[in-house]
C-alpha positions as CSV (number, residue, x, y, z in Angstrom):
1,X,24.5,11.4,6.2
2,X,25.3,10.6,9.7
3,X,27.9,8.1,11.4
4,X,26.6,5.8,14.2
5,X,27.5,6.7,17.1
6,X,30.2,4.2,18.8
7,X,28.9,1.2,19.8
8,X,25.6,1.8,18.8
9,X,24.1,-0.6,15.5
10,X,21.8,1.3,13.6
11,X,19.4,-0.2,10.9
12,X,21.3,0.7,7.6
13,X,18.7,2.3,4.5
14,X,18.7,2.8,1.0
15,X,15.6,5.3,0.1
16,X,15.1,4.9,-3.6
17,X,12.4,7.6,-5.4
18,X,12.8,9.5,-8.3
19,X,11.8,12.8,-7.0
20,X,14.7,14.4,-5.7
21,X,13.0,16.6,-3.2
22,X,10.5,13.5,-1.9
23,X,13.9,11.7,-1.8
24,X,16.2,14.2,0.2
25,X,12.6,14.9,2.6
26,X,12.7,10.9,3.3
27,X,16.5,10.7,3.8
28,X,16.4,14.2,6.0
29,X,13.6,12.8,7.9
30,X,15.3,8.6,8.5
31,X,18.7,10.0,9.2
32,X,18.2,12.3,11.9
33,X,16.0,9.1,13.5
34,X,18.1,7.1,16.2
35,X,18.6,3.4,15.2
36,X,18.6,4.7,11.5
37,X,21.3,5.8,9.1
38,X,21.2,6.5,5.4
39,X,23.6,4.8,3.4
40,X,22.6,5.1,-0.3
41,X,20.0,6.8,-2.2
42,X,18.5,6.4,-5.5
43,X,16.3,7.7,-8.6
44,X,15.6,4.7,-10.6
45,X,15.4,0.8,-10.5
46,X,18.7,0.1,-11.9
47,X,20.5,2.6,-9.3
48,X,18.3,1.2,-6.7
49,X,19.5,-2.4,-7.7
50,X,23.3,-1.5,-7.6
51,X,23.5,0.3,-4.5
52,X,21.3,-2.5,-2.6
53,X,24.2,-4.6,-4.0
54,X,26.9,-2.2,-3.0
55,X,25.6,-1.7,0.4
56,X,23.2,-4.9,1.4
57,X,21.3,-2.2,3.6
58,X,19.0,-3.8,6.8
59,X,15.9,-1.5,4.9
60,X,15.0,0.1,1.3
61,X,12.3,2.2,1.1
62,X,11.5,1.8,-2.2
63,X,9.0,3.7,-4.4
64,X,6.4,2.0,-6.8
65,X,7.1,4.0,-9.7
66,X,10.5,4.7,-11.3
67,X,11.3,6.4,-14.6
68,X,12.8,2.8,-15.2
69,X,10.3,0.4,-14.4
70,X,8.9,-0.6,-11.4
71,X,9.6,-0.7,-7.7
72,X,7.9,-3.8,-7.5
73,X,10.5,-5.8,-9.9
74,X,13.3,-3.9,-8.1
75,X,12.2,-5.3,-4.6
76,X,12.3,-8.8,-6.4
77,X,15.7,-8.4,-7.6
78,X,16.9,-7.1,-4.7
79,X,15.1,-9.7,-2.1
80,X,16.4,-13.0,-4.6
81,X,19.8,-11.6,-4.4
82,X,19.9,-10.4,-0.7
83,X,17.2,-12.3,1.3
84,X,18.0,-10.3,5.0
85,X,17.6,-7.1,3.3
86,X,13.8,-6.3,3.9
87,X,11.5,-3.6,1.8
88,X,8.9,-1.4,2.3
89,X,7.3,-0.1,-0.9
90,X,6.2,3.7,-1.0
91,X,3.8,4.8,-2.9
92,X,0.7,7.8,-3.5
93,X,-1.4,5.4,-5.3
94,X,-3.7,2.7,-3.0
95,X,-3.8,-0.1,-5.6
96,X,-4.6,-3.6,-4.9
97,X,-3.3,-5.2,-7.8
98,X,0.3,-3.6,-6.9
99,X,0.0,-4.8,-3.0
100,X,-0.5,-8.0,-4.1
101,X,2.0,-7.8,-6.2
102,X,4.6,-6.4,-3.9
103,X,3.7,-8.8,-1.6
104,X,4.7,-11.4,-4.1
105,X,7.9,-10.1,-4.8
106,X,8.9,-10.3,-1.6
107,X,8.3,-6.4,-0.1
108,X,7.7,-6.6,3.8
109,X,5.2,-3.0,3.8
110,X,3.2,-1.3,1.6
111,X,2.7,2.6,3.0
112,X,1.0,5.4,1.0
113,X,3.2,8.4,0.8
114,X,0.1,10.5,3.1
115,X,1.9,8.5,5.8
116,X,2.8,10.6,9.0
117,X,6.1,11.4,9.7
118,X,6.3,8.8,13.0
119,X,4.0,6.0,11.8
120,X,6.6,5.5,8.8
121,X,9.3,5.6,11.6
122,X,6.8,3.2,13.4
123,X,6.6,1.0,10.3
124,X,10.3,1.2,9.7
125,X,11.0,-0.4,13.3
126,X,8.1,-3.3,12.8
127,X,9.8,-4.2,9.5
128,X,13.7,-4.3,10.7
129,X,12.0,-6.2,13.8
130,X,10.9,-8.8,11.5
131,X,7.2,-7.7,11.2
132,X,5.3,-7.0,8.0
133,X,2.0,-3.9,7.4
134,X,-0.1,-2.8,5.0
135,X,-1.3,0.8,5.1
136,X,-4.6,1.1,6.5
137,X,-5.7,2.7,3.3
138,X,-5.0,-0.3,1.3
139,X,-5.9,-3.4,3.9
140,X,-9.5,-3.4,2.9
141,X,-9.5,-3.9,-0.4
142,X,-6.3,-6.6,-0.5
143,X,-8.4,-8.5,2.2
144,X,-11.4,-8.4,0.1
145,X,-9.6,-9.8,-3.2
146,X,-8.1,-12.2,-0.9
147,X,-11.8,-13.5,-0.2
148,X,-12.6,-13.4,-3.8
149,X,-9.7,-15.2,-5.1
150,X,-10.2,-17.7,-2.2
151,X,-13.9,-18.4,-3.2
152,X,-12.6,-18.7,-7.0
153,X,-10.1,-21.1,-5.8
154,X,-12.7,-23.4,-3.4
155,X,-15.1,-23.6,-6.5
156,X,-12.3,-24.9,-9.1
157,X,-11.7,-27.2,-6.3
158,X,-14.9,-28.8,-6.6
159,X,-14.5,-29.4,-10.2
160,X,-13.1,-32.8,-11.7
161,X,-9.8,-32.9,-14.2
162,X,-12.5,-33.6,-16.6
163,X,-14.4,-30.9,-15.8
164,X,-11.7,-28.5,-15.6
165,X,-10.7,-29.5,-19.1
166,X,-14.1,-29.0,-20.4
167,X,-14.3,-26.1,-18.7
168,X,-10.9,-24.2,-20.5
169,X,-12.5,-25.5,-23.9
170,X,-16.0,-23.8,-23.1
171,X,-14.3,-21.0,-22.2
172,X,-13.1,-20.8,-25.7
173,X,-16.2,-21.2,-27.4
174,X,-16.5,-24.5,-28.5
175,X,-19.7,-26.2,-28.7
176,X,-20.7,-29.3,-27.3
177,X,-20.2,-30.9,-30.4
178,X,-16.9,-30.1,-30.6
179,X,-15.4,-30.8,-27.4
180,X,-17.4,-34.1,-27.6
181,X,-14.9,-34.7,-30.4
182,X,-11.9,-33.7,-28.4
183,X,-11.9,-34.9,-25.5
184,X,-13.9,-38.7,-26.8
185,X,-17.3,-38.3,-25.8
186,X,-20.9,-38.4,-26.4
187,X,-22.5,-34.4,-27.1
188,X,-25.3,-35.6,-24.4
189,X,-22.2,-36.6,-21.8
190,X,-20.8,-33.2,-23.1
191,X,-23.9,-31.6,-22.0
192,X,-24.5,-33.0,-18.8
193,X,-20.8,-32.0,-17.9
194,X,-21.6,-29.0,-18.5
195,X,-24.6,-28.4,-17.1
196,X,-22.6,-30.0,-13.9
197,X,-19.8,-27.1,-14.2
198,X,-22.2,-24.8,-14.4
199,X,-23.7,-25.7,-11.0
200,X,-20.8,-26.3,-9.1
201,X,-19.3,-22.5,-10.5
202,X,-23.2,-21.2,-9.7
203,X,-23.1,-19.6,-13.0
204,X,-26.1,-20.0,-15.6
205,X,-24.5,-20.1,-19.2
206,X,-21.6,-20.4,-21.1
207,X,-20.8,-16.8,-21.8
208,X,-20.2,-16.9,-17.7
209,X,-17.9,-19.8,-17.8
210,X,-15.5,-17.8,-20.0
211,X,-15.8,-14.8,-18.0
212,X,-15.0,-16.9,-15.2
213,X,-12.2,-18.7,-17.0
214,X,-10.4,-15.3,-18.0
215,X,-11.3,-13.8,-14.3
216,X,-9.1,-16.6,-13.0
217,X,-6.0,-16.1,-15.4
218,X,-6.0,-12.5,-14.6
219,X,-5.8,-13.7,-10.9
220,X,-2.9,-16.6,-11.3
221,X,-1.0,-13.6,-13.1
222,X,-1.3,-11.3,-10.5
């Protein structure tokens, strides 16, 4: 690994993957970068967690999947413990559900390992400069569930407490009847609430409500 040269203040990295030749390629290929400089490597989450600790690097370039667990948990960790230390996760698979989730935990990029050489130099610099990117690969379809859990949230907006309640107990196949009984009202008011819901959540029966319901916890666990 190289030594800054005097005066100079490069961004320090840890590159964490568990494939040792994808991991020396990265660290050959950051190292030899001016403004760059390798100081730790690792193969799994747990390494990954104590040499971020060991070194508080300015970068990690982290990969999704570890023998250990996930990347994505790792960047959490590492990002709760050492807030200026900034991650880019690293990965050959474009999924939505782990951009978001990265995202969540904190992780400043999301690249795809098809990256070119310079644009993850490139994305390297807009990250230590306090910028954050998503791989083109991936932006679509984050945008897109972005939309749809924006729409989901606007329509639960329009719904009353009471209507939210009645809602959840729908959703777990109660009938009129008996969410009249729980929640202290006629079955016709039951009904008409429902029939509200419905309308407001443009869905047409009850089966859709729980769809919707479950659609919505899959989203709030994202």
């Amino acid at each position: 690994m190289t030594t800054p040269t005097e005066g100079s203040a490069p961004r320090t990295l840890l590159v964490v993957d568990d494939h040792e030749v994808v991991r020396q390629g990265l660290v050959a290929l950051l190292d030899r970068r001016t403004g760059f400089q390798v100081v730790a490597e690792a193969g799994t989450a747990a390494e990954a967690i104590e040499q971020a600790r060991r070194f508080e690097p300015d970068l990690v370039v982290m990969d999704v999947r570890l023998p250990d667990g996930s990347g994505i948990e790792a960047c959490r960790e590492i990002r709760s413990e050492l807030p200026n230390t900034r991650v880019v996760m690293l990965t050959s698979y474009p999924d939505e559900d782990a951009v978001l989730a990265a995202i969540v935990a904190g992780a400043s990029g999301y690249l795809l390992k098809q990256v070119r050489a310079r644009d993850l130099v490139a994305a390297l610099e807009t990250v230590a400069a306090g910028g954050s990117l998503l791989d083109p690969a991936v932006t679509g379809k984050v945008l897109d569930r972005m939309r749809r859990i924006a729409t989901d949230d606007d329509e639960l907006a329009a719904l009353t407490k009471q209507e939210r309640k009645i809602l959840s107990l729908v959703a777990e196949g109660k009938t009129n009847k008996e969410i009249a009984t729980e929640v202290f009202l006629s079955d016709k008011t039951v009904k008409n609430y429902v029939s509200s819901i419905l309308a407001k959540l443009n869905l047409e029966r009850r089966a859709q409500a729980a769809a919707y319901v479950a659609r919505m916890k899959g989203h709030s666990s994202d």
